[in-house]
C-alpha positions as CSV (number, residue, x, y, z in Angstrom):
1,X,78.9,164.8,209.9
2,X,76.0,163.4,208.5
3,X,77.0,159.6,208.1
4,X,76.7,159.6,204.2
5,X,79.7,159.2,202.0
6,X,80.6,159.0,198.4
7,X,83.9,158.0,197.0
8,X,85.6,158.2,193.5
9,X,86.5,154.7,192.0
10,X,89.3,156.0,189.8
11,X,89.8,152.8,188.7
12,X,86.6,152.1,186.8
13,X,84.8,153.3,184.2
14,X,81.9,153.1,181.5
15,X,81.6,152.3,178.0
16,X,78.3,152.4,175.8
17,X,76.5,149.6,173.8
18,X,74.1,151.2,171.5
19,X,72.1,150.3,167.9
20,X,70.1,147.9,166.9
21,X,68.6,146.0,169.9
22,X,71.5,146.1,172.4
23,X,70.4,143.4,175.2
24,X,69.7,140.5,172.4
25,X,73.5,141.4,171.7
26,X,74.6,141.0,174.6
27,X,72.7,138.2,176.0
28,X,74.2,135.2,174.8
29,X,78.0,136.8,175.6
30,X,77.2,137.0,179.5
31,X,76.6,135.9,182.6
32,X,73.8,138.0,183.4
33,X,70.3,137.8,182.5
34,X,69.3,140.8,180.1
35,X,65.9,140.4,179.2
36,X,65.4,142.0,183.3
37,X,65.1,145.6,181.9
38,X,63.7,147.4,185.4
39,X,67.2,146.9,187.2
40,X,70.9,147.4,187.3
41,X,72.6,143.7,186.6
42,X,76.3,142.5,187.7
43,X,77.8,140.1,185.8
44,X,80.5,138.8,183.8
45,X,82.5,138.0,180.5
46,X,84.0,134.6,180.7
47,X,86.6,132.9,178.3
48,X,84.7,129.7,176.6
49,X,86.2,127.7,179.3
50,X,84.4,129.6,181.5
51,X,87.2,131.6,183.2
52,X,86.7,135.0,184.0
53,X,87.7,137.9,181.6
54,X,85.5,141.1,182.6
55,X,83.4,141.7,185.2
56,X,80.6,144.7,184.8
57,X,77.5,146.3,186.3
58,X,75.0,147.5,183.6
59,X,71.7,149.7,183.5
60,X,69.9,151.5,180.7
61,X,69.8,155.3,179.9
62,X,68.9,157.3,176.8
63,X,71.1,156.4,174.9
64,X,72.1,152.6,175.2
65,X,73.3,150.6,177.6
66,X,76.1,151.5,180.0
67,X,78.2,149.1,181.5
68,X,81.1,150.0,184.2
69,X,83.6,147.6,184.2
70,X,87.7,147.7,185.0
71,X,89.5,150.7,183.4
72,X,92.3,148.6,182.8
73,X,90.6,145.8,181.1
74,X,88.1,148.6,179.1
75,X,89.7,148.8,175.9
76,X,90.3,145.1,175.5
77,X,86.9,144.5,176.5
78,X,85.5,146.9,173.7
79,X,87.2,144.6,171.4
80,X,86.2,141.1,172.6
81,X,82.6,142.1,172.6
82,X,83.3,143.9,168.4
83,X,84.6,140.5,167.4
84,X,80.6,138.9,168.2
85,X,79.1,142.1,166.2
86,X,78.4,140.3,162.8
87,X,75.8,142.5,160.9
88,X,74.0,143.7,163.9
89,X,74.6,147.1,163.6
90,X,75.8,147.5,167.2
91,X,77.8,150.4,168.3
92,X,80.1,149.8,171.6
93,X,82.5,153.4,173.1
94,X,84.0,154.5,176.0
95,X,82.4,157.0,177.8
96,X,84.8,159.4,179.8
97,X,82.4,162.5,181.0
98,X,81.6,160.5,183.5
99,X,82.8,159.4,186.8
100,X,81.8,156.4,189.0
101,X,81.0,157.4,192.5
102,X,80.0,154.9,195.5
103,X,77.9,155.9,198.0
104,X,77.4,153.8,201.3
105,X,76.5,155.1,204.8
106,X,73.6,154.2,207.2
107,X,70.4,155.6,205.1
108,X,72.5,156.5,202.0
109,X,70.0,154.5,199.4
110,X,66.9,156.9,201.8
111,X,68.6,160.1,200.9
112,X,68.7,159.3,197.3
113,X,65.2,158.3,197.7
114,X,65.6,154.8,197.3
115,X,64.1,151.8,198.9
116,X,67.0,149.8,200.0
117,X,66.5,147.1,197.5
118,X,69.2,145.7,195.4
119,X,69.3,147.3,191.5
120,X,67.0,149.9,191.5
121,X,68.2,152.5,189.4
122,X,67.0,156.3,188.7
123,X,68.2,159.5,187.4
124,X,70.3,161.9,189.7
125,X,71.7,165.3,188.3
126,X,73.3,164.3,185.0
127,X,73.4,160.7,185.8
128,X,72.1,157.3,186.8
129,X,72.4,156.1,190.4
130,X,71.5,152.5,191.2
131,X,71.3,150.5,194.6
132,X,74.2,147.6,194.2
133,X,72.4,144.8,192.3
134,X,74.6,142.5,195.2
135,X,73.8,143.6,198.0
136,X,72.0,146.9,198.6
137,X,73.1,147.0,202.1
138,X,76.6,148.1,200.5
139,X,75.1,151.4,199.2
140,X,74.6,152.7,195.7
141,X,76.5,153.3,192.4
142,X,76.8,156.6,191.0
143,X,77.7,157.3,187.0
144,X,77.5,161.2,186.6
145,X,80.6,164.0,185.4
146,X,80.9,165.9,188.9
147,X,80.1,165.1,192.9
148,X,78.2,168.4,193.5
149,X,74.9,166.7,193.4
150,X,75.9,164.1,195.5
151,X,77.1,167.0,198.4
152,X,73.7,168.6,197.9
153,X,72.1,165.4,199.2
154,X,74.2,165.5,202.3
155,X,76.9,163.2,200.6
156,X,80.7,164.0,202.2
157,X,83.6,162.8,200.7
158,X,85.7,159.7,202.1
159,X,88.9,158.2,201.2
160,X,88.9,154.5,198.4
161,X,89.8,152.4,202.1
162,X,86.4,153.3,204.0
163,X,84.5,152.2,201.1
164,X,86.7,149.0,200.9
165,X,86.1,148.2,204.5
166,X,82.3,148.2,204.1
167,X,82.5,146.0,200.6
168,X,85.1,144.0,202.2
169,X,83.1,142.8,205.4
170,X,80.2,141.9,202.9
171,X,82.8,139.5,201.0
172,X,82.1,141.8,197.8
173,X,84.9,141.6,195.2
174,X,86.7,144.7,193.5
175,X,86.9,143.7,189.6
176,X,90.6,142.9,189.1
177,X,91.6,144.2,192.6
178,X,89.6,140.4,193.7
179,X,89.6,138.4,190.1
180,X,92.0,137.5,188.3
181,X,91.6,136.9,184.5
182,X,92.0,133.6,182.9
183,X,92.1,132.2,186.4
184,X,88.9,132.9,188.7
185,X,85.7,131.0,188.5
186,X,82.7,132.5,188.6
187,X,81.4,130.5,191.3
188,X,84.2,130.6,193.4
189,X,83.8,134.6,193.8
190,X,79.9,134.5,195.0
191,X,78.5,135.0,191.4
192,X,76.1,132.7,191.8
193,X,74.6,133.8,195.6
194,X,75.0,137.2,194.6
195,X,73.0,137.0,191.0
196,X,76.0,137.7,188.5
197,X,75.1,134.3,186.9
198,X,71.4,133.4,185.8
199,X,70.7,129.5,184.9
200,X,67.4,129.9,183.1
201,X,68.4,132.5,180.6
202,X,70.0,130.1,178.4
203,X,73.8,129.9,176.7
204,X,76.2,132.4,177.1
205,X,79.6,132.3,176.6
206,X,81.5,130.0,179.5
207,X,77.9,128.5,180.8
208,X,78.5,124.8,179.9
209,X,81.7,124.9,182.2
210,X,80.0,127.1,184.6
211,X,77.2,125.1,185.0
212,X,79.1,122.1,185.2
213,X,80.9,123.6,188.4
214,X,78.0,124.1,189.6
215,X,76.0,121.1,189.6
216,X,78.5,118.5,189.8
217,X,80.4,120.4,193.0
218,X,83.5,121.2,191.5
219,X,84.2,124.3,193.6
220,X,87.1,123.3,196.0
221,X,87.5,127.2,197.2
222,X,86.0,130.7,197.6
223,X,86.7,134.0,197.6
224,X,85.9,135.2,201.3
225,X,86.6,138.0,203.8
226,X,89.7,137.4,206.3
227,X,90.3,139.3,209.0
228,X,94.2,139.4,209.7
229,X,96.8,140.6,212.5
230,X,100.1,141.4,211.6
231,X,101.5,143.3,208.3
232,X,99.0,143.4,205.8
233,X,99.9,140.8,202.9
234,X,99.7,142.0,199.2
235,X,97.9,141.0,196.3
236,X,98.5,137.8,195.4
237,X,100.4,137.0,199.0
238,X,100.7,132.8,199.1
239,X,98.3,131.7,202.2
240,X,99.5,128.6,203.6
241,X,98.1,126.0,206.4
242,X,101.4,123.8,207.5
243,X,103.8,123.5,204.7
244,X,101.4,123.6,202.3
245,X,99.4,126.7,200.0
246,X,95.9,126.7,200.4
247,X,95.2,130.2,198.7
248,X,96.0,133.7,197.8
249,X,95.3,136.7,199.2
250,X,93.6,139.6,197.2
251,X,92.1,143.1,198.1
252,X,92.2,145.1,201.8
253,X,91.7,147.5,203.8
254,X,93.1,148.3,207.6
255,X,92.7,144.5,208.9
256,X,90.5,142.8,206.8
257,X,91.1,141.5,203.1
258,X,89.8,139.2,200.7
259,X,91.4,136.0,200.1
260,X,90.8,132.9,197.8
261,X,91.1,129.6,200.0
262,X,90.9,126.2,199.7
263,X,87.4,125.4,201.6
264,X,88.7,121.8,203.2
265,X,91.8,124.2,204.5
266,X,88.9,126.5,205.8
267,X,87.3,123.4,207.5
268,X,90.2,122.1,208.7
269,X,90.5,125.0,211.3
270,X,94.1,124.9,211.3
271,X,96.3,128.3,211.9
272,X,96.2,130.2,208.2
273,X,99.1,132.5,207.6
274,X,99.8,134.8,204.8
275,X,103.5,136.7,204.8
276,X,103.8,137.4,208.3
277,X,99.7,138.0,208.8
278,X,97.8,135.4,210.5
279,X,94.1,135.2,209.1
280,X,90.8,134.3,210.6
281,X,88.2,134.0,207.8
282,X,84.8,134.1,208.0
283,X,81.8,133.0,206.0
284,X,79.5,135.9,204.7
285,X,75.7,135.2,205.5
286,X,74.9,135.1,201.7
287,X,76.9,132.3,200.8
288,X,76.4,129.0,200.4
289,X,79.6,127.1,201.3
């Protein structure tokens, strides 16, 4: 066993935005700051009253710029982003010769000869791999059409939960498997801390409301890692303190999930329970909360 391991992420995948300068496009529709071109960004697509729609990672290849994003959300995603093309010549389709790998494992980002630094991207086989823009202590992201390269480095294959655990214990949210649309703040799922949000690149759709959570405090919960004993509670799983709801569980994996709760619950250091789980969370030591 070598310690390195790469899993397919079945559900996401990439589309292209190509033409007639791409990132100026895109810059005042998202979260992100585009005008960083030596990196691999995370960010967002908000509603303009700043709820989440899409979330993405994005990096530059030949041909445009590729963004990974939910496959289930994909489509309608293409078409939010046509409706803002007026006259700019922009072309925006899926790509689906490619898969999205993740790669994690104690000196993963070494063997792909990368610093461990968060968003560095290069070319591997017939793809890009980038350290997570996060957190690089995660691993690496992996866009190309087959895992052979990935073997040759000394990759093995692992099973969607292993990869989960590792992402999980960092407080790292899934896409839709951790936000839900129309509903999550950005701020309340680590955006800010974990630079999917940039507040000197100017407007973008959903900033004034964004910003406003921001400055004037308006962020009663967060999106943090649980650990639980007991049956694991699904998606969406009520978590209550007393008789009362203080959150919602989301992802997991073995015993430890993700889970949206009420900070003063969190401070309150009351017994949380969710289903017939009891939770302990716990504070990852990015955040600010």
């Amino acid at each position: 066993m070598t310690g390195l391991s790469y899993v397919q992420l079945p559900h996401r995948c990439l589309f292209l935005v190509s033409g007639a300068d791409p990132r100026t496009f895109l810059q005042g529709l998202v979260s992100a700051d585009l005008t960083r071109e030596d990196c691999a960004l995370w960010g967002a697509f908000l509603t303009p009253q700043g709820r989440f729609l899409h979330e993405f990672f994005l990096a530059e290849d030949a041909a445009g710029l590729v963004l990974e994003t939910d496959r289930d959300g994909r489509d309608a995603f293409i078409q939010r982003l046509k409706r803002y093309d007026l006259r700019r010549q922009i072309d925006i389709a899926p790509i689906d010769g490619r898969t999205v790998f993740a790669l994690f494992g104690a000196g993963a980002a070494e063997a792909v000869c990368f610093p461990e630094q968060p968003g560095l991207v290069k070319r591997l086989g017939q793809g890009l791999a980038f350290t997570d823009p996060r957190r690089a202590e995660v691993g690496l992201r992996c866009w190309m059409p087959e895992a052979t390269t990935l073997e040759t480095l000394g990759f093995e294959e692992a099973f969607l939960g292993e990869w989960d655990d590792v992402r999980i214990r960092q407080g790292l949210p899934d896409g839709y498997r951790d936000l839900v649309p129309d509903q999550t703040l950005l701020l309340e799922a680590g955006f800010d801390e974990l630079g999917g949000v940039d507040w000197n690149k100017g407007c973008f759709l959903g900033q004034e409301v964004t910003a406003r959570s921001k400055y004037r405090g308006h962020v009663k919960q967060r999106l943090m890692p649980v650990a639980f004993t007991g049956p694991a509670p699904a998606f969406g799983t009520p978590i209550v303190l007393g008789d009362a709801a203080v959150g919602e569980m989301r992802s997991h994996s073995g015993s430890v999930g993700l889970a949206v709760i009420r900070l003063d619950a969190v401070a309150s250091g009351g017994p949380l329970t969710a289903g017939e789980a009891t939770l302990t969370p716990w504070k990852p030591d990015w955040a600010v909360f």
